[in-house]
N, C-alpha and C positions, 0 to 999 in steps of 0.2 A: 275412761273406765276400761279397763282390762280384763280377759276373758273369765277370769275367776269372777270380780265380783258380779259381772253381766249373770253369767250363771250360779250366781247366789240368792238371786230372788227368785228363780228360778224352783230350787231345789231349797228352799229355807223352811220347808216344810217336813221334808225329809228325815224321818227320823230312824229308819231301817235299810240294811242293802235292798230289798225288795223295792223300797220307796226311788230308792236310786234308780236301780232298774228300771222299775216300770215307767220312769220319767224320762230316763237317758234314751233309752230301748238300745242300748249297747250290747244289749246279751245277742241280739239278734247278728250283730255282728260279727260277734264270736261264733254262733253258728256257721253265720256264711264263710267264717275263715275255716271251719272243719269240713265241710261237703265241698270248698272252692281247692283246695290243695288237698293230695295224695300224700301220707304220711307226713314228716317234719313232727312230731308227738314231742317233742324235747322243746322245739321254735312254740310250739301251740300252748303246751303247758307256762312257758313263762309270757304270753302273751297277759295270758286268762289271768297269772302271777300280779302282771304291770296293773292289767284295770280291776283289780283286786283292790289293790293297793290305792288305786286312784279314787273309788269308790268309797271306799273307809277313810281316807284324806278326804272325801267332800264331805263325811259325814260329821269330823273335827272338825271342818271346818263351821259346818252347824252350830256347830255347838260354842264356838268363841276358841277352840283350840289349835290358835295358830302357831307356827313355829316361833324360836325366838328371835323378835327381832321385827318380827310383823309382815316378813317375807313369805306367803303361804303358798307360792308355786313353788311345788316341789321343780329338783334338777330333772329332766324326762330324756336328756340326749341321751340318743343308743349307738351303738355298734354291731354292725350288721357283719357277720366272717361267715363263707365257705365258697365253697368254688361257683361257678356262673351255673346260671341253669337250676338255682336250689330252691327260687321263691322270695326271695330278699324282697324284689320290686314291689312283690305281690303282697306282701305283710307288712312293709312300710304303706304302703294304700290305706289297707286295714286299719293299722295303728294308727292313720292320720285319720280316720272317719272314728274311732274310739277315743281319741283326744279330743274330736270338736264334739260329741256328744256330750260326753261329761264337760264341757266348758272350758278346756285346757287349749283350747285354741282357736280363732275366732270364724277359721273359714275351714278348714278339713283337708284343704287341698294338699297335692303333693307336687315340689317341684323339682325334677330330675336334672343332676349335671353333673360334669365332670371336671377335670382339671381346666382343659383349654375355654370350657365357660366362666370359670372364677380367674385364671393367671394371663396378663398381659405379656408383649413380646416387648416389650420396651418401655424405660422409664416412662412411669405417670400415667400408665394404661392399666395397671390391674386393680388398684384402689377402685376406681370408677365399674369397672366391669363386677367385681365382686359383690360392690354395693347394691348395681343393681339388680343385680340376684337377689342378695337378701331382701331388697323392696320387694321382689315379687314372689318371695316364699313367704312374708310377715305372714300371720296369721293362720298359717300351717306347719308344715313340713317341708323340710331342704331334705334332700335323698343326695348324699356327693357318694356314687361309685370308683370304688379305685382310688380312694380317698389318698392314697399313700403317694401318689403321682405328684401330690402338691409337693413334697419335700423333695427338691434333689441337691442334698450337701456337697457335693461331686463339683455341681456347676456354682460357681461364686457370684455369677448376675444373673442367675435365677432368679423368680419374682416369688416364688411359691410361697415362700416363707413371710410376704406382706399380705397373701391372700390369707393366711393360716391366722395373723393377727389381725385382722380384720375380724376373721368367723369369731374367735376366743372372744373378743370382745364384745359380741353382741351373741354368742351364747351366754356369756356371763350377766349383762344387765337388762337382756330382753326375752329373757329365757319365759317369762310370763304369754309371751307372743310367739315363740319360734323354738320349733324342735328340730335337733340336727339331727338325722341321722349320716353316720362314714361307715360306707361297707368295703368288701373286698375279701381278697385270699388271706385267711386265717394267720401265716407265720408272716406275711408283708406287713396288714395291718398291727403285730407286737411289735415288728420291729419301728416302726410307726408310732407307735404310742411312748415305745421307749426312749427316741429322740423327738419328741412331743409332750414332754410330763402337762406342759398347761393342758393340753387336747386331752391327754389323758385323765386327770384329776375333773373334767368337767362330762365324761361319758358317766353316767348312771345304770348306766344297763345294759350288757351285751351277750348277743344274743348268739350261739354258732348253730348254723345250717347245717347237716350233715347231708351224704350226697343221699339220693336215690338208690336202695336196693332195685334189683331186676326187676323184681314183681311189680313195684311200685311204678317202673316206667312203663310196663307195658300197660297197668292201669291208667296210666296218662295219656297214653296213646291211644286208649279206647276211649277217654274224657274229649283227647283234639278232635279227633276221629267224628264223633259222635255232632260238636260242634260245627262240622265243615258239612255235615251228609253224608257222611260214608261210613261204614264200617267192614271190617278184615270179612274178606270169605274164608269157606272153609280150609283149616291149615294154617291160613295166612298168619294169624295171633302166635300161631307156633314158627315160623318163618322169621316172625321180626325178634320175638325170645332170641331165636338163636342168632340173630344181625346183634341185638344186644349185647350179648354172650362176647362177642368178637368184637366190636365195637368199644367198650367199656376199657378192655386192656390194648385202645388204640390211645394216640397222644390227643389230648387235645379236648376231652368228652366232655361235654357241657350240660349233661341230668336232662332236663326238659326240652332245654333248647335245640341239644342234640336231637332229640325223639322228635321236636317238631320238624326240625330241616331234615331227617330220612321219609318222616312222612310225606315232606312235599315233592321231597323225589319220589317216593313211591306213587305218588300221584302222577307227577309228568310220565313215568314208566308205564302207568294205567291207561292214559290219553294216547300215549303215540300207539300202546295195543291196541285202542279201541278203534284210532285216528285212520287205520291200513286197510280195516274192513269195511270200506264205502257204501255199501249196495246193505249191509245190515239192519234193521230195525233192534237198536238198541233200547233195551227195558229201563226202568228203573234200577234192576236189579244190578244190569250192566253198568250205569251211570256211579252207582254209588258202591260198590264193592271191590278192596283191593286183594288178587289173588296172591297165592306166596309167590307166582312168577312176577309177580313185581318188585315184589323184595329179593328174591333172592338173586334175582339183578346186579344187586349193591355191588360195588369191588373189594366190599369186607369180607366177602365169601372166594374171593378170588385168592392169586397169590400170596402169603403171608408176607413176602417180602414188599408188597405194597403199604402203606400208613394212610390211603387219600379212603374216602367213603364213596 
């Protein structure tokens, strides 16, 4: 039995989205996807779009109106594009606890990988290693980052290419049990799809991350902050703006992830200030508060001719 019909007696009562809701408790989750991430309002809108969709498909399904053919799992694999640091990880999570609520899949879980966990180095190795990944994403979610690393036409005894027809194939007739998400950088992954039509023709949905405006990070940075025990003294909030400011048009800038490795250096920079004055009684206040001479520390404030943080 299959996660649809399991969740049919389930919801066989079900005659309204309300009814859906209040059985799934999915909505809640959409909440937590709006208070847990800082903007993304374009990723969040087609979130709310997908378990729309799924909600009003279980209500056809109530009702005996199933596709033709007698297949009633809708296609769910998505496609995750923008640069690192956007929330990708964090929304496939999401989406995999909003498919096992509504019954679209039978444990919720997500399992993260990458290329060198699905492609072997040597004949008769990567069959085995991909499959066993999909053994242990059945019933959820596969999350492949950097998805496009499976293809490299370049090298002729590449394996990628028997990992890629592996996944096609058990996205195509287990698609009732296992949602793919393939993420990565927006122009890698088209040109990915366009020497992939099968990968391509079976994504249903895809989604683009745009980066972080300023505001937004600094927001995030008073969310990690807040998390860890600390929070900016006076100035500081305007200290890391302007690390931002300079930062952002350096190479390399990763949105959050970024924001959270300056904060951890801003921390070390806190500790070895606090570390010199031995004989001090440090307060609370002292323990959890980063000054802007901590930030402004950074070497993004330094030379222009430098690129390092």
């Amino acid at each position: 039995m299959n996660a649809m019909s399991q969740e049919g007696q389930a919801t066989s009562t079900a005659v309204t989205v309300s009814d859906v809701l209040a059985q799934s408790q999915v909505e809640a989750v959409m909440d937590e996807l709006d208070t847990d991430l800082i903007g993304l309002a374009p990723v969040k809108a087609r979130v709310r779009d997908i378990a729309a969709l799924l909600v009003i498909d279980k209500l056809r399904l109530n009702l005996g109106l199933a596709a033709a053919g007698g297949n009633v799992a809708p296609s769910l694999h998505m496609s995750f594009t923008g640069n690192p640091g956007t929330g990708k990880t964090t929304v496939a999570m999401r989406m995999a606890e909003i498919l096992h609520r509504l019954g679209y899949v039978r444990k919720g879980h997500v399992v993260s990988v990458t290329r060198d966990d699905l492609v072997g180095q040597y004949i008769g190795h990567t069959a085995p290693k991909t499959k066993e990944v999909l053994k242990r994403a059945m019933g959820g979610v596969l999350f492949i980052d950097e998805a496009y690393y499976l293809y490299r036409p370049e090298n002729e005894r590449d394996y990628g290419q028997e990992a890629i027809e592996i996944l096609l194939q058990v996205m195509e007739n287990q698609r009732d049990d296992l949602v793919v998400i393939v993420a990565g950088y927006k122009d890698r992954m088209d040109t990915f799809f366009k020497s992939n039509p099968g990968l391509s023709s079976r994504i249903a949905h895809h989604l683009d991350f745009p980066d972080y405006a300023e505001d937004e990070l600094v927001q995030i940075a008073d969310r990690m902050l807040t998390g860890m025990n600390y929070s900016f003294g006076d100035g500081a909030r305007e200290a890391f703006a302007a690390y931002l400011e300079r930062r952002i048009a350096q190479p390399h800038f990763a949105n959050a992830r970024s924001v959270r490795n300056a904060l951890d250096r801003s921390r070390l920079r806190q500790a070895s200030r606090l570390f010199v004055d031995r004989e001090r009684r440090l307060t609370r206040d002292d323990l959890t508060t980063l000054l802007p001479a901590d930030i402004l520390a950074s070497r993004v404030f330094q030379a222009a001719s430098t690129n390092k943080e």
